[in-house]
C-alpha positions in Angstrom: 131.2 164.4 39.7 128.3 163.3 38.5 126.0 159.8 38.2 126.9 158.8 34.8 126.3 155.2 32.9 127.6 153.8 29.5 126.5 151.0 27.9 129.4 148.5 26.6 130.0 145.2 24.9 133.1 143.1 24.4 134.3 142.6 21.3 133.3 138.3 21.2 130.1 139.3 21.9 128.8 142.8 20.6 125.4 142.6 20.7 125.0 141.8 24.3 125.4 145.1 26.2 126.5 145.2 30.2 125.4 148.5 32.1 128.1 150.5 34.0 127.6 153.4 36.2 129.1 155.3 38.8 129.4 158.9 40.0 132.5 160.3 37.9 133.5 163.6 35.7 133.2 161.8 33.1 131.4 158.8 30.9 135.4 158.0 30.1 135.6 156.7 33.6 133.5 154.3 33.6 135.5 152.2 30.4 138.3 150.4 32.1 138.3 147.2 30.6 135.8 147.1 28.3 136.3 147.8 24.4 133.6 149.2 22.7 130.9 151.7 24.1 127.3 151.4 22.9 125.9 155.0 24.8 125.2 156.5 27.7 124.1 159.2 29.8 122.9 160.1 33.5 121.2 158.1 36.3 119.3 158.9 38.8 118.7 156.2 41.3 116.9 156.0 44.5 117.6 153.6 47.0 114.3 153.6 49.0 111.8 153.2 46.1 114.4 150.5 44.7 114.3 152.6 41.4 116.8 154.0 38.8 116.1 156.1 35.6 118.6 156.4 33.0 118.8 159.5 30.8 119.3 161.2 27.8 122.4 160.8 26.0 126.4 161.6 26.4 128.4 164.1 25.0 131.3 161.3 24.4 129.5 158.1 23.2 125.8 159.3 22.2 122.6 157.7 22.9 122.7 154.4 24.9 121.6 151.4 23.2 119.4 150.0 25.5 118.2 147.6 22.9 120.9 145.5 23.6 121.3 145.9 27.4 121.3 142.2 28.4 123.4 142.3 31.2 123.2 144.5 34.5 125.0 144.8 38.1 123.9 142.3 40.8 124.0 145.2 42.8 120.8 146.5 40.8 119.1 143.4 41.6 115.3 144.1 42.5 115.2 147.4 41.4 112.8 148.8 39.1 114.4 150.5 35.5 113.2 153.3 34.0 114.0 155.1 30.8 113.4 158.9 30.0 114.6 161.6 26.9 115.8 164.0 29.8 115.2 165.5 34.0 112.3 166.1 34.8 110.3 164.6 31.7 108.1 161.5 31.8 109.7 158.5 32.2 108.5 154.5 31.1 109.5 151.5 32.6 111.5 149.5 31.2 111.2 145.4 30.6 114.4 144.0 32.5 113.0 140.5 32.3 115.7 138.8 30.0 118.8 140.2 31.9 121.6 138.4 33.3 122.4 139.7 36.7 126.3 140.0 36.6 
């Protein structure tokens, strides 16, 4: 089990993307409900610093498009994002600014 995120969008709406993560085997897990998947990859997220960095790409759905990720998890709320290519390589922060906490 690993922490693993996809990027999705319904099919009224396909351009606005809706983050969903969760420790599972696999990015397959995390599509109950949702229609079509716009990417993924890993997470790492760290409660005390109130920060998450998302990852590189998955094997199943590809690079995420984070171009249209316009709606994340309340849950997230207050954290800081973070993008980076892979572990352990420099990561940027992303602009959240525009999302709908959901």
């Amino acid at each position: 089990m690993h922490p693993k995120f996809i990027i999705v969008s319904r099919p009224d709406n396909p351009l606005t993307g809706r983050l969903v993560y969760g420790i599972v085997g696999s990015h397959r897990e995390l599509i109950e409900g949702y229609v079509k998947v716009r990417g993924g990859g890993w997470y790492d997220k760290n409660d005390e610093k109130k920060a998450i960095v998302l990852y590189g790409s998955s094997g199943d759905f590809g690079e995420p498009r984070l171009d249209i990720l316009k709606e994340i998890p309340i849950l997230l709320k207050g954290y800081k994002f973070y993008v980076s290519s892979d572990w352990g390589k420099t990561s940027t922060e992303m602009d959240i600014s525009g999302v709908e906490w959901v």
